[in-house]
C-alpha positions in Angstrom: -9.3 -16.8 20.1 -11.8 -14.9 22.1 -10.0 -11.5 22.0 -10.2 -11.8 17.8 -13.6 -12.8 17.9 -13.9 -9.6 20.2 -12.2 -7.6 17.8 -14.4 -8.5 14.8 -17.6 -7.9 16.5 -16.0 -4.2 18.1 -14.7 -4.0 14.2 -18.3 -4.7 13.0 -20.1 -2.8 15.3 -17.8 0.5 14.8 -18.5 -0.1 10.9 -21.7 -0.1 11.6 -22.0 3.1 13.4 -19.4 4.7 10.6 -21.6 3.7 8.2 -24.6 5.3 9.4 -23.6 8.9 10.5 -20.8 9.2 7.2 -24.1 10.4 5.6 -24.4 13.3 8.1 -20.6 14.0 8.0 -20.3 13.5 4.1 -23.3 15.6 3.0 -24.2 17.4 6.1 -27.9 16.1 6.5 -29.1 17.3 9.3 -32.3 15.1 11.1 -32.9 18.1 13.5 -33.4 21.7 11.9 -33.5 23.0 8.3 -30.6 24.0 6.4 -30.1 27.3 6.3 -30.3 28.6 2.9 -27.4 28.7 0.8 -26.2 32.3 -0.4 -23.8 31.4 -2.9 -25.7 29.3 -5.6 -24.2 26.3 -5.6 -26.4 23.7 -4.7 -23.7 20.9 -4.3 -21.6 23.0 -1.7 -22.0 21.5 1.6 -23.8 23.0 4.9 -21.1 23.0 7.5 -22.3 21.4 10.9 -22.9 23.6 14.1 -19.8 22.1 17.3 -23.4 20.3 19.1 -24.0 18.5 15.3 -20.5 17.5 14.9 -20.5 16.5 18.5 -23.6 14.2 18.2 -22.3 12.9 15.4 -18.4 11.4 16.8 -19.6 10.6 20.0 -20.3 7.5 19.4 -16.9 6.4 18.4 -15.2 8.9 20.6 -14.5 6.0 23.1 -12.3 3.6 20.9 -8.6 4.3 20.2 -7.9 6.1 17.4 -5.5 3.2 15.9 -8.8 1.1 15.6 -11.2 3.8 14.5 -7.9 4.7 11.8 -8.5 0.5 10.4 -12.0 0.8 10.9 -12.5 3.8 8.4 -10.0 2.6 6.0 -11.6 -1.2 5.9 -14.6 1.1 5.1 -13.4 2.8 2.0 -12.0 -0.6 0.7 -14.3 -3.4 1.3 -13.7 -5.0 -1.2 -10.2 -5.3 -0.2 -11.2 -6.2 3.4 -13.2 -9.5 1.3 -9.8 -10.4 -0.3 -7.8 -10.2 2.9 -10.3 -12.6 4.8 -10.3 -14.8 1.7 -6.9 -14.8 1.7 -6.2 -15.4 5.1 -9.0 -18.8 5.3 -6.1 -19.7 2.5 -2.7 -19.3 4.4 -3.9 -20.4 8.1 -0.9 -22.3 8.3 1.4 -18.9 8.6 1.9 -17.0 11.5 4.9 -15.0 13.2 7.8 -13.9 10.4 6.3 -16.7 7.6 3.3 -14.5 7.9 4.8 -11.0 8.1 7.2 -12.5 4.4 4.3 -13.5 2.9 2.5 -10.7 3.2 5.4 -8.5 2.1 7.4 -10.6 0.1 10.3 -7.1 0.1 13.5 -8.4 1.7 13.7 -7.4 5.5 16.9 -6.3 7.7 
């Protein structure tokens, strides 16, 4: 019980920190010097970030396995999906092992 509770908080607090810097990584804002100027015109192509920026801006979840930070940035894209799993699990708390595993993929298994 304690190690999921751990989990949601490390899940909540990696969101977090995803949250925050996808700005930086998504439309290269940079806090600490101005953008150099674009040459080719087009306003809405992005500034690529100097190694230090792009440092700065994974180390913070450099230290978690890459498995976690994979379900991390995907319950990020969908959370709306991540809603509809909780709900659904507060629904079926009765299932667990290979009653669980069916009725989450009702496919036929070997």
């Amino acid at each position: 019980m304690i190690a999921k509770d751990a989990k949601r908080i490390l899940s909540a607090v990696l969101s977090l920190v995803l949250v925050t810097a996808s700005p930086q990584l998504l439309y290269g804002y940079q806090d600490s010097a101005p953008a150099p100027a674009n040459d080719s015109g087009n306003p809405a192509e992005p500034v690529p970030l100097s190694a230090d920026q792009l440092q700065a801006l994974v180390a913070p979840i450099a230290p978690y396995p890459d498995g976690l930070v994979a379900q991390v940035l995907a319950a990020s894209t969908f959370p709306d999906q991540v809603a509809v799993a909780e709900y659904w699990l507060q629904q079926n708390k009765n299932l667990t092992g290979n009653s669980l595993m069916q009725a989450i993929d009702p496919r036929e298994r070997d």
